[in-house]
C-alpha positions in Angstrom: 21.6 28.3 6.1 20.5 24.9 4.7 21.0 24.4 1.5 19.6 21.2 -0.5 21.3 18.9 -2.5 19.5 16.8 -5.7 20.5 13.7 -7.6 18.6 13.0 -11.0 18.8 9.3 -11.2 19.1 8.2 -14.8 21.5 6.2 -17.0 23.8 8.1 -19.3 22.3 6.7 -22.4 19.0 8.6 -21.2 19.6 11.8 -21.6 17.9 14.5 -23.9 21.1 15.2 -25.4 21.3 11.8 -27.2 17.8 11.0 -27.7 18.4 11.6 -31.6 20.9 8.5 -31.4 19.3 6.0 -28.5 15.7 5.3 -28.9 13.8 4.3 -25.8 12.7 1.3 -27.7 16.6 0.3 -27.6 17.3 1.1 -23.7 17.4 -2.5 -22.5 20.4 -3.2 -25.2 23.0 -0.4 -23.4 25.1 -1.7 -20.4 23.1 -0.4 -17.3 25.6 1.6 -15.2 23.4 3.5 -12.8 23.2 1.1 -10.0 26.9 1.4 -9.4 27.3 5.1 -9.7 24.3 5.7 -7.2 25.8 3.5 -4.8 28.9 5.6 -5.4 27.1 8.8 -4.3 25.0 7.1 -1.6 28.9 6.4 -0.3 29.6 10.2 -0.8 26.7 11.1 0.9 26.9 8.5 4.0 30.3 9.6 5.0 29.6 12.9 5.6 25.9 12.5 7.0 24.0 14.1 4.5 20.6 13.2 2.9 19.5 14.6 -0.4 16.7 14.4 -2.6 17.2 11.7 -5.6 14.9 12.3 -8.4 14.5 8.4 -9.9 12.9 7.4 -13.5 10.2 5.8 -13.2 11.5 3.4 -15.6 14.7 2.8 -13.8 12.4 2.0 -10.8 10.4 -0.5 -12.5 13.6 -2.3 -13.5 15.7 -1.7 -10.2 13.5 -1.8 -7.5 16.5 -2.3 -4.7 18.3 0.5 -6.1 15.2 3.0 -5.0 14.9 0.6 -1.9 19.0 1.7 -1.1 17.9 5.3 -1.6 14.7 5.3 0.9 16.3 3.0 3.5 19.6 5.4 3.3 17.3 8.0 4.8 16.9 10.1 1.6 14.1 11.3 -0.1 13.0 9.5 -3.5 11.1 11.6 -5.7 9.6 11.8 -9.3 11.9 12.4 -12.2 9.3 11.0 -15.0 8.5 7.7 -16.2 11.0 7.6 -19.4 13.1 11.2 -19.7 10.2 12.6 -22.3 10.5 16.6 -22.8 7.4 18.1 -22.0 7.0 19.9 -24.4 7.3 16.8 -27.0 3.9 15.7 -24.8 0.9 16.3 -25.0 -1.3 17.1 -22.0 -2.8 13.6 -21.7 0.3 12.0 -22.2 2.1 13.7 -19.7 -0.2 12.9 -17.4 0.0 9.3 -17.7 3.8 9.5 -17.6 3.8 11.3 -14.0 1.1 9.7 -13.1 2.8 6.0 -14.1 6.3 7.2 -12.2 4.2 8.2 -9.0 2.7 5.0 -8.8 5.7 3.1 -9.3 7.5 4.7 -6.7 5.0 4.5 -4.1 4.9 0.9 -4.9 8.6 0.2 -4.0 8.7 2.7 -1.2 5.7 2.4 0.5 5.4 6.1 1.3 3.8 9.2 -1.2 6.3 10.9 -3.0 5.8 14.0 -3.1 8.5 16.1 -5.7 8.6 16.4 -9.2 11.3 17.5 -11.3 10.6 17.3 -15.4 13.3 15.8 -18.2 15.9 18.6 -19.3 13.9 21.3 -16.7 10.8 21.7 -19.5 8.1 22.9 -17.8 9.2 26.3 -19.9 6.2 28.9 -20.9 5.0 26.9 -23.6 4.2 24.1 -20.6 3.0 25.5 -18.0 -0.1 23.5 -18.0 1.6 20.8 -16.9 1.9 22.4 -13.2 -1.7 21.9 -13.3 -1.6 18.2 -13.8 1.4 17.6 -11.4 -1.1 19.5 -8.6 -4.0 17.7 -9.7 -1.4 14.0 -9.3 -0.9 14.6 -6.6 2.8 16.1 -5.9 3.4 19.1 -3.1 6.1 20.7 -5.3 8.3 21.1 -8.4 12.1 21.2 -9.1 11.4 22.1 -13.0 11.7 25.9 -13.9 15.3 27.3 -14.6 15.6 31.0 -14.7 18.4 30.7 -17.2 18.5 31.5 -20.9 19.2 27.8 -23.2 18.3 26.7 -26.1 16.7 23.4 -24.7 14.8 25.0 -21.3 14.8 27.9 -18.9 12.1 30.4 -18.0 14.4 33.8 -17.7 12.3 35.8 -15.9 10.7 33.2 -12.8 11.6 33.9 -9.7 15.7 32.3 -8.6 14.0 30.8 -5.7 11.6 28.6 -3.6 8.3 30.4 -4.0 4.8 29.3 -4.3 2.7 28.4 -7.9 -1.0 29.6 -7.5 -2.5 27.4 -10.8 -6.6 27.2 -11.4 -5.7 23.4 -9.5 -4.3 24.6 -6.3 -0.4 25.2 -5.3 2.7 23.7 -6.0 6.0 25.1 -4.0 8.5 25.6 -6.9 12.4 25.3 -6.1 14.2 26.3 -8.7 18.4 25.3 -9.2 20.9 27.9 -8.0 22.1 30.8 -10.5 24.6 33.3 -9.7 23.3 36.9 -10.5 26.3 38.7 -13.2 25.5 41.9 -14.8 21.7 41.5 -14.8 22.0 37.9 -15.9 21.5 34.6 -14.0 24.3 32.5 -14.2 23.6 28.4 -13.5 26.6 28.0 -11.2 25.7 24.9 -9.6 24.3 21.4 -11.2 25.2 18.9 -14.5 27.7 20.7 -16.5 27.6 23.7 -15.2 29.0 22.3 -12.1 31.5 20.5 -13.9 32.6 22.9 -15.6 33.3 25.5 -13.3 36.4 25.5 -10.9 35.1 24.2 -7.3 36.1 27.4 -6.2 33.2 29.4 -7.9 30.2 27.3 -7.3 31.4 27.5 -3.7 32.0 31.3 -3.9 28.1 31.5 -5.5 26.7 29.1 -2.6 28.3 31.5 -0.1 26.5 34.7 -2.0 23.4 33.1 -2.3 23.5 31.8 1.6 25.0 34.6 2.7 24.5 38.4 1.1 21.3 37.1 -0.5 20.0 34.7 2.2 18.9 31.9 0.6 19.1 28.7 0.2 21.2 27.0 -2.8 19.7 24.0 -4.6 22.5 22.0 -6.5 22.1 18.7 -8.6 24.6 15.9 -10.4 23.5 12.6 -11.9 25.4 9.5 -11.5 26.6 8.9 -15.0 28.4 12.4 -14.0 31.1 10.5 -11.9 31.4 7.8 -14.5 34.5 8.9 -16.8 34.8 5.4 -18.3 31.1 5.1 -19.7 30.6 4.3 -23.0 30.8 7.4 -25.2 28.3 7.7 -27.4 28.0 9.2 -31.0 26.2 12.9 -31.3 27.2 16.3 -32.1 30.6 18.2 -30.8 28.1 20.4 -28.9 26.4 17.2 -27.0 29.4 15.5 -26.2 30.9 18.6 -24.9 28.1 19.1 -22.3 27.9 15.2 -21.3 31.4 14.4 -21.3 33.3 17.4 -19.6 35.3 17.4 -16.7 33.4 13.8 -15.7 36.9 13.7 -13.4 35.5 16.4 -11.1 32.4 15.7 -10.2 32.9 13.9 -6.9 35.8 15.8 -5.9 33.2 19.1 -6.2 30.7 17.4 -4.3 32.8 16.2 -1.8 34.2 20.0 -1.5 30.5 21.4 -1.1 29.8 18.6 1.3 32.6 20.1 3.7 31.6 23.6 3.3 28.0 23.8 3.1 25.1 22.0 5.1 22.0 20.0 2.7 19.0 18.3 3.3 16.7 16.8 1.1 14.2 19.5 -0.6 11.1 17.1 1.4 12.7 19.3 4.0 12.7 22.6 2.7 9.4 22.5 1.6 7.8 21.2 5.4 9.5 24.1 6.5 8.8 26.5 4.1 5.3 25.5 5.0 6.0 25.9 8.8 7.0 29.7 8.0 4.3 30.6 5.8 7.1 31.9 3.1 5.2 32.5 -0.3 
């Protein structure tokens, strides 16, 4: 079983969790650290072999080209993560539109190839947004990394489908490929990307892989971002709650990776969806 591996490629001034406290109008004042803790996991990566799928801001793009250069010449797969972290659900239809549509372009630009994955700010393509699969079939993109079956208070659609299946919309198809959860008493349990990751022992999530390769056969889809390997960046203020999820177990991260790395084979999620489309899976 091949499992696929994601990196969400975004500063750790960027996030959701601290958009209350650093404006996008104020992004060029924060020490950029992302160029160094990419490299960082492109090292992870290269020393085993594996290629994964590294979901880039369009807006880091614009401003690093050599970084998304590193990724494609590395042999992995650059997709869409947005233009400038916006939640979906903060956007309006038109809006989002020019976002993806910006990010594509921008993408294509440094890379010279289509890019063909999406995966949305904080996972919120949620009920409330699923007209935005529409636009992102209608831009363009072959599939989506967006929709968490998990309960949250920020995302999560509990009820979709835990994996890679296909989105019949009014616009076409998209191939969804949503992150790994853990089934526990009827729940779904996110066992294996951000803090979630972090905070569980390495021992679990590689206990969950192994259930979801093995008794449920399936494949597992894991992500990380690089300011998760980054214990000495800047903390920043927000509430106990925000800091929690941002700044735990930042220590871990790589040693976790590393760990799944040994265990477990990845490829990018390019991959998985070519050969879901080889099988005819829906």
């Amino acid at each position: 079983m091949i499992n696929a591996l994601t990196i969400d490629v975004e500063d750790y001034y960027m996030v959701s969790a601290f958009a209350d406290v650093v404006k996008f109008e104020d992004w060029p004042r924060y020490e950029s650290r992302v160029t160094r803790n990419t490299h960082v996991l492109l090292d992870v990566l290269n020393e085993s072999g594996v290629k994964a799928t590294f979901f880039v801001l369009g807006w880091i793009g614009e401003r690093y080209p050599d970084l998304v250069r590193d990724i494609h010449a590395a042999g992995h797969e650059v997709a869409c993560h947005g233009y400038n972290h916006r939640l979906i659900y903060h956007l309006t239809p038109e809006q989002f539109r020019e976002d993806a549509h910006k990010a594509k372009g921008i993408l294509e630009d440094i890379i010279g190839t289509p890019v063909i994955g999406y995966r949305a700010t904080s996972y919120s393509i949620v009920k409330k947004t699923l007209w935005a699969l529409d636009i992102l079939i209608e831009e363009g993109f072959l599939y989506d990394s967006s929709i968490f079956p998990i309960h949250h208070d920020r995302y999560g659609i509990p009820g979709s489908d835990r994996f890679s299946h296909t989105i019949r919309r009014e616009s076409g198809t998209l191939r969804e490929f949503p992150p790994s959860t853990y089934r526990v008493l009827n729940q779904n349990i996110p066992v294996a990307g951000g803090g979630y990751f972090r905070l569980f022992p390495a021992r679990i999530t590689k206990a969950a892989i192994k259930q979801i390769n093995e008794n449920e056969n399936k494949a597992a889809i894991i992500y990380v971002h690089p300011w998760e390997i980054d214990e000495s960046q800047p903390r920043l203020k927000s509430s106990l709650l925000s800091k929690f999820r941002h700044y735990v177990n930042l220590h871990t991260t790589v040693p976790k990776l590393r760990a799944c790395i040994k265990e477990f084979k990845f490829n990018p999620l390019r991959k998985m969806y070519h050969a879901d489309q080889d099988t005819g899976n829906g």
